[in-house]
C-alpha positions in Angstrom: 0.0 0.0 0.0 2.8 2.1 1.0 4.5 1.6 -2.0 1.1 2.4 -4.0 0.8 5.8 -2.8 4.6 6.8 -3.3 4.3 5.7 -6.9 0.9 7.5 -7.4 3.1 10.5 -5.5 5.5 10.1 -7.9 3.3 10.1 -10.9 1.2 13.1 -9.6 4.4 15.3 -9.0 5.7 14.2 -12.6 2.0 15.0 -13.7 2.1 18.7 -12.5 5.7 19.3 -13.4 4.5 18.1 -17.4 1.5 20.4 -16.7 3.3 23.1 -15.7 5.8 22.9 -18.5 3.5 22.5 -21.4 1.0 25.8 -19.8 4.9 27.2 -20.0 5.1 26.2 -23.4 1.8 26.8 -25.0 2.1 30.8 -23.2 5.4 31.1 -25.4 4.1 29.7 -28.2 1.0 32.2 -27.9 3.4 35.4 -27.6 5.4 34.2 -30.8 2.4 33.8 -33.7 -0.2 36.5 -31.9 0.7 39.9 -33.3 1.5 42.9 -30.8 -1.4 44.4 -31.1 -3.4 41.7 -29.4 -1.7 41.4 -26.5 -2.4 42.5 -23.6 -0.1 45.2 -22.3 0.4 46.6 -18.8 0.6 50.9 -19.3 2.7 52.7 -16.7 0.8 55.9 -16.5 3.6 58.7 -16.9 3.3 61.7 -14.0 2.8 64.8 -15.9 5.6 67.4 -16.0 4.7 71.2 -15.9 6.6 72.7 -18.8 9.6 75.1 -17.7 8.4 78.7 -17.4 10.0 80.8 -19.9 12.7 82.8 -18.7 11.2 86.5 -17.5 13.1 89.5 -19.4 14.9 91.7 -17.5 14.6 95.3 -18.2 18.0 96.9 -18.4 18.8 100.5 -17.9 22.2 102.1 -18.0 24.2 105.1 -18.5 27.0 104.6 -21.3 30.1 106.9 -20.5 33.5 107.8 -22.7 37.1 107.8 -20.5 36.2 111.1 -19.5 32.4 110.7 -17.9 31.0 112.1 -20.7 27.6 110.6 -21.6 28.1 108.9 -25.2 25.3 109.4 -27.7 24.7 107.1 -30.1 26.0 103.7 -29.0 24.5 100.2 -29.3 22.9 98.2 -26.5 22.5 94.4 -27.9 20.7 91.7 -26.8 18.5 89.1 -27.5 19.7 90.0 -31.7 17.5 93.2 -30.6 19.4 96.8 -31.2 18.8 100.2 -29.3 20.8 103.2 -29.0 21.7 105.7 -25.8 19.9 109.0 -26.0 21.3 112.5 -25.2 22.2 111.4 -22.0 23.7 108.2 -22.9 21.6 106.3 -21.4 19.3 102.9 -23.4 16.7 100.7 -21.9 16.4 97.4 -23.3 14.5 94.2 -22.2 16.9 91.2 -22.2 15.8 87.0 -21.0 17.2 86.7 -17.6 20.8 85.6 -17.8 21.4 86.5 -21.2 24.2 88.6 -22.3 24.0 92.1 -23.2 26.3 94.1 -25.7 27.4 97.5 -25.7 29.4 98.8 -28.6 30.6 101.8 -30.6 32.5 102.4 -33.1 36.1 103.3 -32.3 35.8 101.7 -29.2 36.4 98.1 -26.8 33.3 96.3 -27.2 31.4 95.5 -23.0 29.2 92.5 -22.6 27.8 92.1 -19.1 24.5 89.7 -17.6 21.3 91.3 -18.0 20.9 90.1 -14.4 23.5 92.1 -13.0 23.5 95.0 -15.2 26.0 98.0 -14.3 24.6 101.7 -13.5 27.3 102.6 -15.7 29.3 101.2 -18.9 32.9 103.0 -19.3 33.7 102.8 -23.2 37.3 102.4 -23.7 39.1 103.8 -27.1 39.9 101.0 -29.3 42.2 101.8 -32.3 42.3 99.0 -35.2 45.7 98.7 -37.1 44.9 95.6 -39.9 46.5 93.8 -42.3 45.0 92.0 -45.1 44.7 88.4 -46.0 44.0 87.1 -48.8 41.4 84.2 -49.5 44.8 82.1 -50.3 47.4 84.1 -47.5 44.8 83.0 -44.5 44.6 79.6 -46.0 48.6 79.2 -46.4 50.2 78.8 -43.3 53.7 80.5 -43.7 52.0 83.9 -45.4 49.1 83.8 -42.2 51.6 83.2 -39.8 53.8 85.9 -41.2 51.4 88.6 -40.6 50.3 87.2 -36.8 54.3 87.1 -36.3 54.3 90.7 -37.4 50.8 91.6 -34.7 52.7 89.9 -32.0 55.6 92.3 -32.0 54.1 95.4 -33.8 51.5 97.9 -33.5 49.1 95.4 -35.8 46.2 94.6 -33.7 44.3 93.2 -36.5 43.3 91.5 -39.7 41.2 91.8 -42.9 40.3 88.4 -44.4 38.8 87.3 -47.1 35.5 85.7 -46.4 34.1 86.2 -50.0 36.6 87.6 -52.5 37.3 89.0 -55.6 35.8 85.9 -57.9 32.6 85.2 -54.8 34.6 82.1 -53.2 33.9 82.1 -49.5 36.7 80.5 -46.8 35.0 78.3 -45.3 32.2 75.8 -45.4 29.3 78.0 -45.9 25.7 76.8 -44.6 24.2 79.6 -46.8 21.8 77.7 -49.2 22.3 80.1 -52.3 26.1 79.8 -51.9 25.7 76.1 -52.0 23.2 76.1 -54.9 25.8 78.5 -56.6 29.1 76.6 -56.1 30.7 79.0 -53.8 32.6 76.7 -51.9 36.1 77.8 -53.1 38.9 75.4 -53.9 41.1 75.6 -50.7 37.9 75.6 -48.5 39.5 76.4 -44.9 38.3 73.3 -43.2 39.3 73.3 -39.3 38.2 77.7 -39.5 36.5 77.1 -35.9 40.2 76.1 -34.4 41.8 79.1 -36.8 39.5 81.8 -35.7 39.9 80.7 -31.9 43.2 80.8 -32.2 43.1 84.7 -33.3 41.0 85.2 -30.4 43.2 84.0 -28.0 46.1 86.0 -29.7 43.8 89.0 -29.1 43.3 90.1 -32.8 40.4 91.8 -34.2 38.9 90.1 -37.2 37.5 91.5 -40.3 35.8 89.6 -42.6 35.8 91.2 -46.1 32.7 90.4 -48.4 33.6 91.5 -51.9 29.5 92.3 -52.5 29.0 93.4 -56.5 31.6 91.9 -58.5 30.6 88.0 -58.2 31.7 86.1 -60.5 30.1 82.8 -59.3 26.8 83.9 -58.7 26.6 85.8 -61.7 27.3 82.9 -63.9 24.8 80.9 -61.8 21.4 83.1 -62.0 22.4 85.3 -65.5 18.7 86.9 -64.1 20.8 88.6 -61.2 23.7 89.7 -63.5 24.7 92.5 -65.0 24.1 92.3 -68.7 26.3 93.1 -71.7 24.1 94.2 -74.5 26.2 92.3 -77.2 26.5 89.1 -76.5 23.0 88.6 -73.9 26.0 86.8 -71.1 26.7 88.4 -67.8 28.9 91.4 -68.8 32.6 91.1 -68.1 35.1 93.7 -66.8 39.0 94.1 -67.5 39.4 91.3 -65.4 37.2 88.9 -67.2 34.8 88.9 -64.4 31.4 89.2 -63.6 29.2 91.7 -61.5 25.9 91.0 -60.5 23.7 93.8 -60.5 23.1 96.0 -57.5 19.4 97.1 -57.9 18.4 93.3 -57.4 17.4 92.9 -53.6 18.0 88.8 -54.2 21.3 89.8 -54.4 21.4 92.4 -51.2 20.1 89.6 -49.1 22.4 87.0 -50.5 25.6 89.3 -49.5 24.2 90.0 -46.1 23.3 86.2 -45.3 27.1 85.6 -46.1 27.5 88.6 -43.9 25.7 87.3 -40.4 27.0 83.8 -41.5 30.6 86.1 -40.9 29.4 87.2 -37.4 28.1 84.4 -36.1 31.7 82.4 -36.7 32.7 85.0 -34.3 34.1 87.8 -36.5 34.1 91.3 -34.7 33.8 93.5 -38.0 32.2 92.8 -41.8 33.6 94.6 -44.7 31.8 95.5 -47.7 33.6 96.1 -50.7 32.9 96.8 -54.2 29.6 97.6 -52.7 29.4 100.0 -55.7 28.6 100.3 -59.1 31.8 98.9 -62.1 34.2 101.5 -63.4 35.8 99.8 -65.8 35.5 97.6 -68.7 33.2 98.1 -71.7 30.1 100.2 -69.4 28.3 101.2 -72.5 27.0 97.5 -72.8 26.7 96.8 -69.0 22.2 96.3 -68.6 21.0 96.4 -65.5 17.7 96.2 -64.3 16.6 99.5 -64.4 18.0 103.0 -65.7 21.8 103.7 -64.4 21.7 107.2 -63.2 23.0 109.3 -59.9 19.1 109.5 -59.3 18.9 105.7 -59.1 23.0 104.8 -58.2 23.2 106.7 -54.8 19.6 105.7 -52.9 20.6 102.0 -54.0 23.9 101.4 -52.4 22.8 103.6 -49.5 20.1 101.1 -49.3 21.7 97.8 -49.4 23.9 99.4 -46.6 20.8 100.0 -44.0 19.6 96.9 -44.6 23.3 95.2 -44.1 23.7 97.4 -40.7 20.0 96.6 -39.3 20.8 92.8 -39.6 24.4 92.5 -38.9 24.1 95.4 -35.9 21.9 93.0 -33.1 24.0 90.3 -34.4 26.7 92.8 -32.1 29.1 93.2 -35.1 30.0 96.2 -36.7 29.9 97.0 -40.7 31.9 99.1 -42.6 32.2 100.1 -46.1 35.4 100.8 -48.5 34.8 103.6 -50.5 37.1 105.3 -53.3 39.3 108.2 -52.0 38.6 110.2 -54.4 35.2 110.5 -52.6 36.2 112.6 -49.8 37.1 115.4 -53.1 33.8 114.8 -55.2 30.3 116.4 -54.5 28.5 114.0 -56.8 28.6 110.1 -56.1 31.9 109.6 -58.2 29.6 107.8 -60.9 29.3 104.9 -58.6 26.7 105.4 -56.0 29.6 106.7 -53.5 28.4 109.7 -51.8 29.9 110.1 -47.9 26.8 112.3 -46.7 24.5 109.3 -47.8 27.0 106.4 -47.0 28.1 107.6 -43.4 24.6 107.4 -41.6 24.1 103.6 -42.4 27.9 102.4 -41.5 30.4 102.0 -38.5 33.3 102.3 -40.5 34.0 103.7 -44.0 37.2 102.8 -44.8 38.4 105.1 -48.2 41.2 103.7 -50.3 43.7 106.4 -49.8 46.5 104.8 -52.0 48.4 107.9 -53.6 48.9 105.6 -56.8 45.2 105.6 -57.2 44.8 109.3 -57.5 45.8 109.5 -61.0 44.7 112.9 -61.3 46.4 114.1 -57.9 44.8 116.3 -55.0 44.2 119.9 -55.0 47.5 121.3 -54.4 49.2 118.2 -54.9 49.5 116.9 -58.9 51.8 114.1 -57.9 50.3 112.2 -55.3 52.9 109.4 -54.8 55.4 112.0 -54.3 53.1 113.8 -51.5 51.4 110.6 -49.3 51.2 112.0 -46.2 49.1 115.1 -47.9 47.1 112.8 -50.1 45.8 110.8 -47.1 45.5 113.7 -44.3 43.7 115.6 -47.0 40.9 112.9 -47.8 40.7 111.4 -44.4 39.9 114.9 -43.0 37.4 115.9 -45.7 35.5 112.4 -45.6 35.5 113.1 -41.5 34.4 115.9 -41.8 31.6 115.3 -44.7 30.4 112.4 -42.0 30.0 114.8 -38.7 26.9 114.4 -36.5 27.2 110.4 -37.3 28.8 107.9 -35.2 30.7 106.8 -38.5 34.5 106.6 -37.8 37.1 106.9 -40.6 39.5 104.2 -41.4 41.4 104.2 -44.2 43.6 101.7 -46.6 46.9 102.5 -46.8 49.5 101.6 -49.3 51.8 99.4 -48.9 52.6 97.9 -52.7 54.6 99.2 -55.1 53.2 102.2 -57.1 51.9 101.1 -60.6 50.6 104.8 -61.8 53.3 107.0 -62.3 57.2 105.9 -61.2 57.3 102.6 -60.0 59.0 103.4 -57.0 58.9 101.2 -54.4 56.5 102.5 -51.3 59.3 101.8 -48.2 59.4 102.7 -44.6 59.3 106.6 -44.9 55.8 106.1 -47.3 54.3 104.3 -45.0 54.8 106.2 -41.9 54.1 109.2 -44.0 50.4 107.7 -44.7 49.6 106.7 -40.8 50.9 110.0 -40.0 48.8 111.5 -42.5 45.6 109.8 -41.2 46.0 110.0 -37.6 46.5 114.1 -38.1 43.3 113.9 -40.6 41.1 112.4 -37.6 41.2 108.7 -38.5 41.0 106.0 -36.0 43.5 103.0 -37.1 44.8 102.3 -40.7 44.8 99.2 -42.8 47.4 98.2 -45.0 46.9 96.5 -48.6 49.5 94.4 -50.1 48.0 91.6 -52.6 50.5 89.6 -51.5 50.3 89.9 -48.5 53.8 90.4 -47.9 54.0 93.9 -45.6 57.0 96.2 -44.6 57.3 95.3 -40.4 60.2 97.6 -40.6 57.5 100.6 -40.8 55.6 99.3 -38.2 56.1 100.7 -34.4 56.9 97.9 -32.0 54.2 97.0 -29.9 53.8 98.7 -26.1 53.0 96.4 -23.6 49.9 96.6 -22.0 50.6 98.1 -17.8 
């Protein structure tokens, strides 16, 4: 009997463990063939999260002051991409999100951020003079002609530089995210791939960067919308100039904004300063066949470039960089707008810095007073700086000019040495101007003219 029972035990136990396993079974073979949907699934109700409160603006007042506690009129407050400027009294009120950074700039001057949360009473404006060099689109790229001119603003009085960020032929430095440009092919050859690293490493060499945007003459988009070039009558192609290259026209708005996207693209890679040039009307070249889209007169010339430049200083200004715009010296002389939409009284008002090529080899016609103008620099560039300075008074516009430092190509060929080039800074620093930039295409300047630099107390 005993024995019974343990054997029906045994078969019992085995029983359940076979049940057990083939309920096991069948529940696995269930999960496998029944799609997901059918299934019964356990839902973890999630705990709703309030959604962070936006951040409350901060209204920031202050008083803007110059070295001497005089109330500066005219300056920028930035923040938020949101411009203002001090009154009569200096002072701006601008509403900022709390713990964001506000910007306070003028021209001429050491740009101040400070929290909006802890906001000074007062913001002392330091003087800020800019001596630059140029780069090319090529001399930034190539390391022994950049590192030439840093060598040369580690010991001298250069503070800055000039680059190329769209030159002469409309290639841009570095990897552009600017869709036109993309569409257009305007990533140049020697695209400047590791720029972040580059431009950080100016920054922490303490030089002030200028990115040059050649606006008019484009070559590349020109070729790739014809619609936005300028025309040449004969042949129904984008016209050409003695260079063999193209200009787009300056009445088409397409092309404004193109220019000034490149522009805030500039900024935004942490460039203090964008330059405009060519931001005019072509001088050379067959101009009797250049079409544009509508009539080419001083009527139509001058309101057009002093157009695109508010609309370039209105974006680029909240961005917290300034703009400037090289002009032709012989501008500071000539009442009309030199036949290329160049006028100072209508140029200064939308600019921080106009920037007149003051080469004595490009004054083929000399100065009043002066009929050889290589042989006279430092009255060639005193003359125009002071006239354009004074042609811009009751703006905050501050004059600073291109200086020669090239060979001269116009009259003797002589070579423009030591005593030429001081002669030209002297020239513009007794004319009013605030810093100097020198132009040598190949980038190749005279350090022996250059004062060696103080060191800071």
């Amino acid at each position: 009997m005993v024995n019974a029972r343990m054997s029906e035990a045994r078969l019992l136990v085995r029983g359940g463990i076979f049940t057990t396993l083939l309920v096991v079974t069948l529940v696995l073979l269930w999960s496998a063939i029944t799609p997901s949907s059918l299934r019964a699934k356990t839902v973890t109700p999630t705990p709703e999260v309030a959604a962070p409160e936006p951040a409350r603006p901060v209204t920031v007042t202050s008083q803007v002051l110059n070295g001497k506690r005089e109330p500066v009129v005219g300056a920028s407050a930035v923040a938020g991409e949101r411009e203002v400027r001090t009154d009569a009294e200096g002072r701006f009120t601008i509403e900022a999100p709390a713990g964001a950074k506000v910007l306070v700039k003028l021209p001429g001057f050491q740009k101040v951020t400070f929290a909006a949360a802890e906001a000074p009473a007062e913001v002392v404006l330091k003087p800020q003079v800019i001596n630059a060099a140029y780069l090319t689109y090529y001399g930034f790229v190539e390391r022994s002609i950049r590192n030439r001119v840093l060598d040369l603003a580690a010991k001298t009085e250069l503070n800055a530089v000039v680059i190329d960020v769209k030159g002469d032929r409309g290639w841009i430095l570095y990897r552009t995210e600017v869709p036109m440009a993309i569409a257009a092919g305007a990533q140049g050859p020697a695209t400047v791939k590791n720029f972040d690293a580059m431009m950080a490493d100016l920054k922490t060499r303490g030089i002030y960067t200028i990115a040059r945007v050649v606006t008019f003459k484009d070559n590349i988009l020109a070729n790739h919308r014809p619609e936005l070039a300028v025309i040449d009558t004969r042949t129904g192609k984008p016209w050409l100039d003695r260079e063999n290259l193209a200009w787009v026209d300056p009445f088409r708005t397409e092309v404004w904004d193109y220019n000034i996207a490149i522009a805030e693209e500039a900024i935004r890679k942490g460039f203090d300063e964008v330059q405009f040039d060519y931001v005019r009307f072509p001088t050379d070249g067959k101009l009797a066949a250049a079409r544009y889209s509508r009539d080419v007169n001083r009527e139509t010339r001058l309101p057009t470039i002093a157009a695109f430049l508010a609309r370039a200083r209105a974006k680029i200004g909240p961005l917290g960089g300034f703009v400037a715009a090289d002009i032709f010296g012989y501008t500071a002389f000539n009442e009309n707008d030199t036949d290329i939409g160049q006028r100072v009284e209508e140029l200064a008002p939308h600019v921080d810095y106009l920037s007149p090529m003051v080469y004595p080899s490009g004054y083929h016609l000399g100065i009043p007073g002066y009929r050889n103008p290589v042989a006279n620099p430092y009255q060639v560039v005193h003359e125009s700086v002071r006239l354009i300075r004074k042609r811009s008074r009751g703006t905050v516009t501050v004059v600073r000019p291109w200086l020669q430092d090239f060979r001269d190509y116009a009259f003797d060929r002589r070579i423009f040495g030591v005593p030429e080039i001081r002669a030209q800074i002297k020239g513009s620093d007794d004319g009013g101007g605030i810093g100097w930039m020198l132009w040598n295409p190949r980038n190749d300047y005279t350090g022996a003219a250059l004062r060696e630099k103080v060191a800071a107390r």
